[in-house]
N, CA, C and O atoms as CSV, one atom per row, in Angstrom:
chain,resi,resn,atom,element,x,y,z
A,1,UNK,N,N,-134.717,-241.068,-150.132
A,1,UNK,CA,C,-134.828,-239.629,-149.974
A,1,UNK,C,C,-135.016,-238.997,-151.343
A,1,UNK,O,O,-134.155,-239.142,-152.211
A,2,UNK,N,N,-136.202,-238.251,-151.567
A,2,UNK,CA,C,-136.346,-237.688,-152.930
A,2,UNK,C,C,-135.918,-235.819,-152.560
A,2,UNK,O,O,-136.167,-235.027,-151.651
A,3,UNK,N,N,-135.147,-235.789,-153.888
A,3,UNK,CA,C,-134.802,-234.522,-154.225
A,3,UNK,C,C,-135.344,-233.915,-154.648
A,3,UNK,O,O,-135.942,-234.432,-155.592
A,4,UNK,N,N,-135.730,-232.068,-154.381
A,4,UNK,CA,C,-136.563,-231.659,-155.393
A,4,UNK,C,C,-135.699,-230.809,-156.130
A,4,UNK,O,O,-134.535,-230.730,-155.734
A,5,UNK,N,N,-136.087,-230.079,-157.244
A,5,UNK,CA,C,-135.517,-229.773,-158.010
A,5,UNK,C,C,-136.393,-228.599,-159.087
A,5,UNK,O,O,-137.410,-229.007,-159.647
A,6,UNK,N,N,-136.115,-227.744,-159.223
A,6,UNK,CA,C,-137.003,-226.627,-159.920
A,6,UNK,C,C,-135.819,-226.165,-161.299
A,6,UNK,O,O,-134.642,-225.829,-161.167
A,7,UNK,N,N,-136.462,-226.269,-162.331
A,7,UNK,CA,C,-136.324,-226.227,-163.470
A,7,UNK,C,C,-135.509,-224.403,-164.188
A,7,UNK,O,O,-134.939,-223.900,-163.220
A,8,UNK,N,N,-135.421,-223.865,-164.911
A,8,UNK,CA,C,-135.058,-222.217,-164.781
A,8,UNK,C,C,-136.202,-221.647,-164.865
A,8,UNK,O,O,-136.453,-220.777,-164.030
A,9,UNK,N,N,-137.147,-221.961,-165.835
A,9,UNK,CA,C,-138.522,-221.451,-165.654
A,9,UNK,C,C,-139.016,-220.978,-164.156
A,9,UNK,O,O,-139.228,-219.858,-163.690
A,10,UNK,N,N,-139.115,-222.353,-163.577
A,10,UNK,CA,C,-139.629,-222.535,-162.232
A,10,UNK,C,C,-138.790,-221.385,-161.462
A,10,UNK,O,O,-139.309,-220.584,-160.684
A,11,UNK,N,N,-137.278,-221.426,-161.830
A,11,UNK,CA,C,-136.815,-220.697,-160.610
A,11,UNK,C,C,-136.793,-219.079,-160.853
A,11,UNK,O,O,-136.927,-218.301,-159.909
A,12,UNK,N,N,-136.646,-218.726,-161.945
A,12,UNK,CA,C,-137.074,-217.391,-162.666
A,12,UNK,C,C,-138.208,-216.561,-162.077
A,12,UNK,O,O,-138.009,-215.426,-161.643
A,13,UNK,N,N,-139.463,-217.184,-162.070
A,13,UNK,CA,C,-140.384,-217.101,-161.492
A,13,UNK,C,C,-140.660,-216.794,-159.831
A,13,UNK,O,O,-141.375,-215.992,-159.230
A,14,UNK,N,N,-140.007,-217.527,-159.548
A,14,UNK,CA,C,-139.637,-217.597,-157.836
A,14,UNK,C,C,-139.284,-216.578,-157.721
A,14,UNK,O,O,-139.994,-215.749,-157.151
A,15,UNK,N,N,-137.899,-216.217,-158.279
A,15,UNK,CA,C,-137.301,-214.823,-158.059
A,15,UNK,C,C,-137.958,-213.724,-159.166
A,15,UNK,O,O,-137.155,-212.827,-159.423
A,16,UNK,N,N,-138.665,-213.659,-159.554
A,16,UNK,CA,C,-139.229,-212.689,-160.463
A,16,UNK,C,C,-138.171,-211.941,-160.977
A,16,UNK,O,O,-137.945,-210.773,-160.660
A,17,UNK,N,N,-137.083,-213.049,-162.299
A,17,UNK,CA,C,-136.160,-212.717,-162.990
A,17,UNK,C,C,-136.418,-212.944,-164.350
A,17,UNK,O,O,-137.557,-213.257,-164.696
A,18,UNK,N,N,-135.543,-212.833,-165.137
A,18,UNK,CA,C,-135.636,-213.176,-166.580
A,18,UNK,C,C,-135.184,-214.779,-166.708
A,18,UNK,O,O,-134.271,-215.058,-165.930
A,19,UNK,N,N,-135.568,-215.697,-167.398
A,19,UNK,CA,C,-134.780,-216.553,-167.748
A,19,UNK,C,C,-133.117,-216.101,-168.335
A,19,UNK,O,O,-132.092,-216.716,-168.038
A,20,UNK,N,N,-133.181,-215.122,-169.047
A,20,UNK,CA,C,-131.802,-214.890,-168.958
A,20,UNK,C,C,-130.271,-214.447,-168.285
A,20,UNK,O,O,-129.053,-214.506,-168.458
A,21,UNK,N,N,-131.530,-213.882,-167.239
A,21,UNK,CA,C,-130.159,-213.643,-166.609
A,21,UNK,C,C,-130.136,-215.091,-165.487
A,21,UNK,O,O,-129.123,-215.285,-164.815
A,22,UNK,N,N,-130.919,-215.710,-165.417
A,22,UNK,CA,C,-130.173,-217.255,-164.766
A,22,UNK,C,C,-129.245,-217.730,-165.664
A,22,UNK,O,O,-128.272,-218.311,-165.184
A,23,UNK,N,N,-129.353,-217.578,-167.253
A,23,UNK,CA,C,-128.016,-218.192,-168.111
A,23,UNK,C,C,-127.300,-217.093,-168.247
A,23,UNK,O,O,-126.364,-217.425,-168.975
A,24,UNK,N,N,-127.136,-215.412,-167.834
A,24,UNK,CA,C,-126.251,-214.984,-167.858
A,24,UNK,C,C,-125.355,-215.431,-166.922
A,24,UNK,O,O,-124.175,-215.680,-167.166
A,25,UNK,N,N,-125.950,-215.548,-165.736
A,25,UNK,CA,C,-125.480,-215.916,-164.297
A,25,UNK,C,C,-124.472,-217.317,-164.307
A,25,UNK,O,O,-123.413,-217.621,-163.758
A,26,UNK,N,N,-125.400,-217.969,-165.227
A,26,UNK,CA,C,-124.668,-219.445,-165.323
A,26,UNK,C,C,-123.380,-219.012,-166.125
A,26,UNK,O,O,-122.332,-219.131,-165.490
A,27,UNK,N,N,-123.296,-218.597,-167.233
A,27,UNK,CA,C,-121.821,-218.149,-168.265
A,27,UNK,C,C,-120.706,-217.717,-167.244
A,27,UNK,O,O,-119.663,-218.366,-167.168
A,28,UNK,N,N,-121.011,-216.274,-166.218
A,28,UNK,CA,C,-120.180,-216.459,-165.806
A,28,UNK,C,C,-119.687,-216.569,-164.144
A,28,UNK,O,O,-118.821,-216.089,-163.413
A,29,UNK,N,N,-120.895,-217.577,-164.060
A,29,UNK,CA,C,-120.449,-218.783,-162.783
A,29,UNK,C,C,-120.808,-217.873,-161.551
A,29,UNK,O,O,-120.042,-217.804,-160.590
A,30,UNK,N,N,-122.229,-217.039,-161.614
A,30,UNK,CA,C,-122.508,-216.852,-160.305
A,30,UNK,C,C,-123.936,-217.540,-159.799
A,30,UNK,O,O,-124.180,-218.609,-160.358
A,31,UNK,N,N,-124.757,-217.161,-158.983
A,31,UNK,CA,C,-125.901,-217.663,-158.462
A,31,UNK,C,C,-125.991,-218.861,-158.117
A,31,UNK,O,O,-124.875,-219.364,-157.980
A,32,UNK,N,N,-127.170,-219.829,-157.831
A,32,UNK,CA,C,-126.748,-221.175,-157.118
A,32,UNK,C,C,-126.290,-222.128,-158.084
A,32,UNK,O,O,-126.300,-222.008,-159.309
A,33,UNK,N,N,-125.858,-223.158,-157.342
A,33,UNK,CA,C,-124.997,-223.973,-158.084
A,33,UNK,C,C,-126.128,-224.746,-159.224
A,33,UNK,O,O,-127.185,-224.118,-159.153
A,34,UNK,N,N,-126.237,-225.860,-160.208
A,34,UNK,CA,C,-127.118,-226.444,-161.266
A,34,UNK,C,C,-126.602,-227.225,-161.182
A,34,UNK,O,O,-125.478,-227.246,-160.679
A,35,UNK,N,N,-127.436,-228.583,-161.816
A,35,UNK,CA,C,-127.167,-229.455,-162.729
A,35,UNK,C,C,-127.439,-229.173,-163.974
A,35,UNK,O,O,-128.100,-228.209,-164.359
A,36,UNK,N,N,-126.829,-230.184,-164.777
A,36,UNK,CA,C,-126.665,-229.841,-166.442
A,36,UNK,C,C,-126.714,-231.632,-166.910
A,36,UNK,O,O,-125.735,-232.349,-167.119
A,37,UNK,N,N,-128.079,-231.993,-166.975
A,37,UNK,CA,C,-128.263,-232.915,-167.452
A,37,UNK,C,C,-128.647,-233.363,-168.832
A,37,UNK,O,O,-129.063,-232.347,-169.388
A,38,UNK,N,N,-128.701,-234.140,-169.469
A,38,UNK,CA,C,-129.023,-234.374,-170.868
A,38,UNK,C,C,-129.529,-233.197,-171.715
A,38,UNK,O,O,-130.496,-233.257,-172.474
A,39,UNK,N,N,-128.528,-231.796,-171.429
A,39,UNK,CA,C,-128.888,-230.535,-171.909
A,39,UNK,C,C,-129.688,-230.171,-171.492
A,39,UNK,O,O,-130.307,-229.365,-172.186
A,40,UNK,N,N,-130.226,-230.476,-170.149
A,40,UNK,CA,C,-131.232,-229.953,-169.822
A,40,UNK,C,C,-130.639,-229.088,-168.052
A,40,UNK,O,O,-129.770,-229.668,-167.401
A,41,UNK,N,N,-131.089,-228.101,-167.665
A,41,UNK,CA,C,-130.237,-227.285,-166.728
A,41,UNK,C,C,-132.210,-227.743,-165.271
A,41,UNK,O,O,-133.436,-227.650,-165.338
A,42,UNK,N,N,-131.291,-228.124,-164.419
A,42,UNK,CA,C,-132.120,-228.337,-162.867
A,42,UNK,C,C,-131.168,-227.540,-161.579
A,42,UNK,O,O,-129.940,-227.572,-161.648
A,43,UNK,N,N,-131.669,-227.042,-160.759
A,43,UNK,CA,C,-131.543,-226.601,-159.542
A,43,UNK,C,C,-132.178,-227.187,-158.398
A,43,UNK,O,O,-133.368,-227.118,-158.089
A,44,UNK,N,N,-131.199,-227.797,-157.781
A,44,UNK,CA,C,-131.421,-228.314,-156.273
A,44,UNK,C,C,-132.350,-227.501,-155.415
A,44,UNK,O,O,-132.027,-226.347,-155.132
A,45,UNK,N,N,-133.289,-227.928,-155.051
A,45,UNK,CA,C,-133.913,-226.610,-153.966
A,45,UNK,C,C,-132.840,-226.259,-152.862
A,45,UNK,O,O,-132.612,-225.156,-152.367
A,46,UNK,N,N,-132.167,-227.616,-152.572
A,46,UNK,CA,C,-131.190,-226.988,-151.301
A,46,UNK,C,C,-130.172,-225.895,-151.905
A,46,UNK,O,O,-129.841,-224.918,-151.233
A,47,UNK,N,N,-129.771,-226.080,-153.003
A,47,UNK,CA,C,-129.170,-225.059,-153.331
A,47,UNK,C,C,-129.190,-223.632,-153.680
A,47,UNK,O,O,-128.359,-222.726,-153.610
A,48,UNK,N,N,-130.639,-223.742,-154.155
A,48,UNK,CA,C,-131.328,-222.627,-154.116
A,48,UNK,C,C,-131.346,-221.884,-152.620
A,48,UNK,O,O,-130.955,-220.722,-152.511
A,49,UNK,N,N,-131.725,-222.480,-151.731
A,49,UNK,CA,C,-131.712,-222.201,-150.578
A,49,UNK,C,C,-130.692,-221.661,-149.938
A,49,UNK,O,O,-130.753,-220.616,-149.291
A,50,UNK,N,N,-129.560,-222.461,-150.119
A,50,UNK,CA,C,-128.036,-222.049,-149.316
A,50,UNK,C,C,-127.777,-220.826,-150.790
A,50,UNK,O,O,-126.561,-220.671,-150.677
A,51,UNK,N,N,-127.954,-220.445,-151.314
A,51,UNK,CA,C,-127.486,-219.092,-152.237
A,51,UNK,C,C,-128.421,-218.290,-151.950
A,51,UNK,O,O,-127.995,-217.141,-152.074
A,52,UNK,N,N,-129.954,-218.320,-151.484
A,52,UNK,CA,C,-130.913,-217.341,-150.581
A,52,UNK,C,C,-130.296,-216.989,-149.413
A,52,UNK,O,O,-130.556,-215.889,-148.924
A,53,UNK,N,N,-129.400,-217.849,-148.794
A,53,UNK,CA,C,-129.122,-217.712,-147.522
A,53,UNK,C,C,-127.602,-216.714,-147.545
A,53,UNK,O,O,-127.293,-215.775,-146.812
A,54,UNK,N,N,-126.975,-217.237,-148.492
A,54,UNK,CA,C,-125.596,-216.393,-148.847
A,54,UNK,C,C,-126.131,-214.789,-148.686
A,54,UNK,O,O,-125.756,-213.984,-147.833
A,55,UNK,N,N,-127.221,-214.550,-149.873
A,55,UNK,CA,C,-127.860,-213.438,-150.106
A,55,UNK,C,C,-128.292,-212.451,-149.023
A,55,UNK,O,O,-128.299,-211.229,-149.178
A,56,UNK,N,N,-128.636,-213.069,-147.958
A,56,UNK,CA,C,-129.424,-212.261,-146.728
A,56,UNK,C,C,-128.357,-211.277,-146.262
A,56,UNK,O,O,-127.183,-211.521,-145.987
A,57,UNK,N,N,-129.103,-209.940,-146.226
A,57,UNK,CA,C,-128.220,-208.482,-145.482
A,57,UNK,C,C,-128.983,-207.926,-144.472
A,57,UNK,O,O,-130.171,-207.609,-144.415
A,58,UNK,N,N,-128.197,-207.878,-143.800
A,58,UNK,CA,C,-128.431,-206.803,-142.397
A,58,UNK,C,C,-128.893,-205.263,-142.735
A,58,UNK,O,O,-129.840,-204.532,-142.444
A,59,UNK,N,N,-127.707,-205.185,-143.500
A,59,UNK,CA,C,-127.343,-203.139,-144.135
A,59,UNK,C,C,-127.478,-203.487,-145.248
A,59,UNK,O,O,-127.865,-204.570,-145.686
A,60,UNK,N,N,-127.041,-202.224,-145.960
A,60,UNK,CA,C,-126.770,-202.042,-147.311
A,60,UNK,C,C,-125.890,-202.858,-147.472
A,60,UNK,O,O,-125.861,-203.707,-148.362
A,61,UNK,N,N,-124.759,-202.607,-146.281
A,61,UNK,CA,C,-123.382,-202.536,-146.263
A,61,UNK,C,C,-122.832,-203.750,-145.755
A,61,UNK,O,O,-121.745,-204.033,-146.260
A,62,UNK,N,N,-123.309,-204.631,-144.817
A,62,UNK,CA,C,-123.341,-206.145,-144.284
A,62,UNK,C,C,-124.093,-207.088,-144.084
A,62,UNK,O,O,-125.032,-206.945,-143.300
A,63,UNK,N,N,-123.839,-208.480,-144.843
A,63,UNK,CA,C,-124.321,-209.490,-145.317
A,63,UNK,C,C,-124.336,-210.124,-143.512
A,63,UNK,O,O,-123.611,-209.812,-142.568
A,64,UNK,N,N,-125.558,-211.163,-143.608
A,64,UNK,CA,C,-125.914,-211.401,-142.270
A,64,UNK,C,C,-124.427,-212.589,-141.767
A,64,UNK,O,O,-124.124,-212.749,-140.585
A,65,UNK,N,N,-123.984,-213.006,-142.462
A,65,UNK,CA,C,-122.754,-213.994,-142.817
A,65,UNK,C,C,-121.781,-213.041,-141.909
A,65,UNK,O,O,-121.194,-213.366,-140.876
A,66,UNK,N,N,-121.772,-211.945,-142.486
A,66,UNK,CA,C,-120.500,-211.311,-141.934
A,66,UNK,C,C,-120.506,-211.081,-140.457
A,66,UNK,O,O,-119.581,-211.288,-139.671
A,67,UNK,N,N,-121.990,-210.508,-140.154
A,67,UNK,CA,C,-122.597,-209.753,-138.847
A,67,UNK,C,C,-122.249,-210.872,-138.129
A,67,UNK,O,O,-121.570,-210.838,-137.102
A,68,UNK,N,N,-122.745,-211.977,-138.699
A,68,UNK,CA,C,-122.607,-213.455,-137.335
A,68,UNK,C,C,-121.126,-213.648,-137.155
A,68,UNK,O,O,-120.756,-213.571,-135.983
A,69,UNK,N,N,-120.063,-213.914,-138.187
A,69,UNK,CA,C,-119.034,-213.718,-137.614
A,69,UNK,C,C,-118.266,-212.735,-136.670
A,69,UNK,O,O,-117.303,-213.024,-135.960
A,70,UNK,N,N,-118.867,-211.534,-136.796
A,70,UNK,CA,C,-118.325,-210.303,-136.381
A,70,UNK,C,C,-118.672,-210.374,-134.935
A,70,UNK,O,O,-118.135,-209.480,-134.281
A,71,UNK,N,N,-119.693,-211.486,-134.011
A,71,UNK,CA,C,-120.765,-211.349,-132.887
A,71,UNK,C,C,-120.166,-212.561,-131.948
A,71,UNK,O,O,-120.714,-212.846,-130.883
């Protein structure tokens, strides 16, 4: 089973962010989870994915997470 894996560049891009705020994000420990390999920083696509999925809102005001529990 091969993993894929998108780089910060790569994922920056995706989300039309800064590279920095993926390493702000990383300092203090929010957005999807990484690896941190030979100094070099990778993102799981699945992980990317399940933190897209965290992300999804109904409202302003409720995350689709919540709505499904609430149903």
């Amino acid at each position: 089973m091969e993993v894929a894996h998108l780089n910060q560049k790569q994922l920056a891009a995706r989300w039309n962010i800064s590279e920095a705020t993926l390493e702000r994000w990383r300092s203090v420990g929010i957005g999807p989870k990484f690896l941190k390999l030979c100094g070099r920083v990778a993102y799981r696509q699945v992980d990317i994915e399940a933190y897209e999925e965290s992300c999804l809102q109904i409202s302003t005001s409720q995350s689709v997470a919540a709505h499904a529990q609430s149903s």
